[in-house]
C-alpha positions as CSV (number, residue, x, y, z in Angstrom):
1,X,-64.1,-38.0,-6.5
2,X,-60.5,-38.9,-5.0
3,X,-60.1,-38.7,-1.5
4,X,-56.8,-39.2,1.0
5,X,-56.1,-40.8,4.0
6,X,-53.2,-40.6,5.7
7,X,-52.5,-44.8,7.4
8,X,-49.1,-43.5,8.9
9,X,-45.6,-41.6,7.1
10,X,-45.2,-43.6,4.5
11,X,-49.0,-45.2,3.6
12,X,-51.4,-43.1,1.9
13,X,-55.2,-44.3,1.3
14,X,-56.7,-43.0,-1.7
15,X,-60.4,-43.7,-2.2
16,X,-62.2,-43.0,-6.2
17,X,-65.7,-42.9,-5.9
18,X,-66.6,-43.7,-9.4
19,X,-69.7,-42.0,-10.8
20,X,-72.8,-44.9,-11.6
21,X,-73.2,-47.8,-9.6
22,X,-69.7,-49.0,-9.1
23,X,-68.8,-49.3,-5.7
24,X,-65.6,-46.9,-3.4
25,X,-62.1,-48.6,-4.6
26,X,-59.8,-48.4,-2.3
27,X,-56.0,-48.9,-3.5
28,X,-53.4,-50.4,-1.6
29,X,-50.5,-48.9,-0.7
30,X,-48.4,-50.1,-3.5
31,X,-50.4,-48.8,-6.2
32,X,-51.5,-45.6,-4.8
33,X,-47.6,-45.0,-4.5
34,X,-47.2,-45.7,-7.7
35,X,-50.3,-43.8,-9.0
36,X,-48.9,-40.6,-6.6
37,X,-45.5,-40.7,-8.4
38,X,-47.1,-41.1,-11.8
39,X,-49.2,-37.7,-11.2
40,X,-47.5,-34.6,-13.3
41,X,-47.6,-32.3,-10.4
42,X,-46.3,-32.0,-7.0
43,X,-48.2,-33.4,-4.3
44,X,-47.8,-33.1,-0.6
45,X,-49.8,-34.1,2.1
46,X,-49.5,-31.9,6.1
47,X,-51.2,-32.5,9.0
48,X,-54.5,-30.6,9.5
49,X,-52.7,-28.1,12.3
50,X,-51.6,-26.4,13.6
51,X,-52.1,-23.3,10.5
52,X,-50.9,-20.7,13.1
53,X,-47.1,-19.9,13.7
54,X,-45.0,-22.8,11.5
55,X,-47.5,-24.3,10.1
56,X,-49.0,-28.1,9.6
57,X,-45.9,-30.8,9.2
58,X,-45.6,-32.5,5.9
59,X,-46.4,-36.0,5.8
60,X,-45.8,-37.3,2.3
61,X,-44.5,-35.9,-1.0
62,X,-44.4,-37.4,-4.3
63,X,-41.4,-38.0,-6.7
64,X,-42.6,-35.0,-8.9
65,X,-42.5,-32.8,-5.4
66,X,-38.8,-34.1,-4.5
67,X,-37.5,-33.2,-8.6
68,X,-39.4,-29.8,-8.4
69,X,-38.5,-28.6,-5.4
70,X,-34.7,-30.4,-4.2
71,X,-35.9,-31.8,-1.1
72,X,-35.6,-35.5,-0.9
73,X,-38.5,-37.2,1.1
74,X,-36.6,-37.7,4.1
75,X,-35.3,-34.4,4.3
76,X,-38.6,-32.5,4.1
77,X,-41.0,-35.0,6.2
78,X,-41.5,-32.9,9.3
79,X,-41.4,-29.7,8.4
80,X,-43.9,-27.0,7.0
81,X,-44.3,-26.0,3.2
82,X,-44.0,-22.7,4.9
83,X,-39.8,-23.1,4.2
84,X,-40.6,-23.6,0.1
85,X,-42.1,-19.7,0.2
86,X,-39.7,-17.5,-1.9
87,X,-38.4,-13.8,-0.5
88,X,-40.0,-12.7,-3.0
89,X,-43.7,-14.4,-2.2
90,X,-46.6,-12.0,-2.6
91,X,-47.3,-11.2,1.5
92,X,-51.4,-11.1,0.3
93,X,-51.0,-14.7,-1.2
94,X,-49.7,-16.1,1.9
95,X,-52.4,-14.5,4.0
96,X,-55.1,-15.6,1.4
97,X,-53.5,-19.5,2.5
98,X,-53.6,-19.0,5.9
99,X,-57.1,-17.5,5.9
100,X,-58.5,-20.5,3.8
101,X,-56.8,-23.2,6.2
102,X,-57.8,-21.4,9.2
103,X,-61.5,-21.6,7.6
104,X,-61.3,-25.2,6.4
105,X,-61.6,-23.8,2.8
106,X,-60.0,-25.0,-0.3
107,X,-57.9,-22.3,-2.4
108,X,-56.0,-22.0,-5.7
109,X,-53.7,-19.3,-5.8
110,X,-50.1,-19.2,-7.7
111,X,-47.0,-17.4,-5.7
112,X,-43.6,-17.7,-5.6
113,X,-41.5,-20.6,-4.0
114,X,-37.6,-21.7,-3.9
115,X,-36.1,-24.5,-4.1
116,X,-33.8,-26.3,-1.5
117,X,-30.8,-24.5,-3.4
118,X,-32.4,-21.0,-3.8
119,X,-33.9,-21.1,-7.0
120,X,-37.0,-19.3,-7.3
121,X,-39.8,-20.8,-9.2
122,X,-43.8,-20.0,-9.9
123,X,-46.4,-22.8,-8.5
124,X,-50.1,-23.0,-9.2
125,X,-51.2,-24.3,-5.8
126,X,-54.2,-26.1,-5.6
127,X,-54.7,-27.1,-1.4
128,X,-58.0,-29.0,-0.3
129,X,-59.0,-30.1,3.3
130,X,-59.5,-33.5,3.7
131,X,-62.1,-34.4,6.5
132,X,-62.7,-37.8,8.0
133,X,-66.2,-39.7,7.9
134,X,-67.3,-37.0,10.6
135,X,-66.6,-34.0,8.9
136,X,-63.8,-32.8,11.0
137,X,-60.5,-31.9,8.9
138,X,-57.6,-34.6,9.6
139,X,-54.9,-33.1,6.6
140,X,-54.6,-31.0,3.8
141,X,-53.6,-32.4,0.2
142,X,-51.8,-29.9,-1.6
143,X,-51.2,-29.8,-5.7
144,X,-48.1,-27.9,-7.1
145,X,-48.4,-27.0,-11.0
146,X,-44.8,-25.1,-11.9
147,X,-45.8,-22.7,-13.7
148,X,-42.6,-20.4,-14.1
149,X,-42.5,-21.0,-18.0
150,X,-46.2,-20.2,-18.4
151,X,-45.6,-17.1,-16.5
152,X,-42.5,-15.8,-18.4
């Protein structure tokens, strides 16, 4: 199991719990960067709220996320993956997301997203809730597969 936690902007915690008897492993920042950036998809990382009106603020993004999309680290820290979703982004996919983070639920759905410079393109998403030690949610992780070449 791989779990995230957000230290501040630019730290991420990741945790493997490795199946056996092997104890949590917790990576320091350095090498979870570089493990992040060495991942084949996109990730991003938003605060846990708000899901209503604009959306959770992104918190981190890796390299993959910055090529795929055009947005440089420091230009999309802030603001809400809502501003990746396409014209042309199915309105019942974007209700399915906001019904699973309004329930704390993870979802996989693919839709349609643009790039900083207009370009449409197809994503798998893959977005999980990450809850501290309490069980309350704290941020969502998000996975971005481009799928645009599968799909044609």
């Amino acid at each position: 199991m791989l779990t995230f936690e957000i230290l501040s902007d630019a730290e991420v915690q990741v945790t493997i719990s490795a199946v056996g008897d092997y104890a949590d492993v917790i990576l320091s920042s350095g090498l979870d960067q570089t493990l992040l950036n060495s991942i084949r998809d996109a990730i991003v990382v938003t605060e846990a709220e708000p899901c209503e009106q604009l959306g959770p603020r992104i918190l981190y993004v890796n390299r993959v996320f910055e090529r795929m999309s055009g947005y440089l680290r420091g230009e999309i820290l802030g603001l809400t993956p809502r501003i990746l979703q396409s014209q042309r982004a199915d309105e019942n996919a974007k209700r399915l997301i906001r019904e699973s983070l309004r329930r704390w639920q993870l979802i996989k759905i693919q839709m349609n997203n643009v790039t900083k410079h207009g370009e449409d393109f197809e994503v798998e998403l893959d977005i999980s809730p990450v809850k501290d030690s309490t069980g309350w949610l704290t941020h969502w992780i998000a996975v971005q597969r481009e799928v645009t070449q599968e799909k044609l």
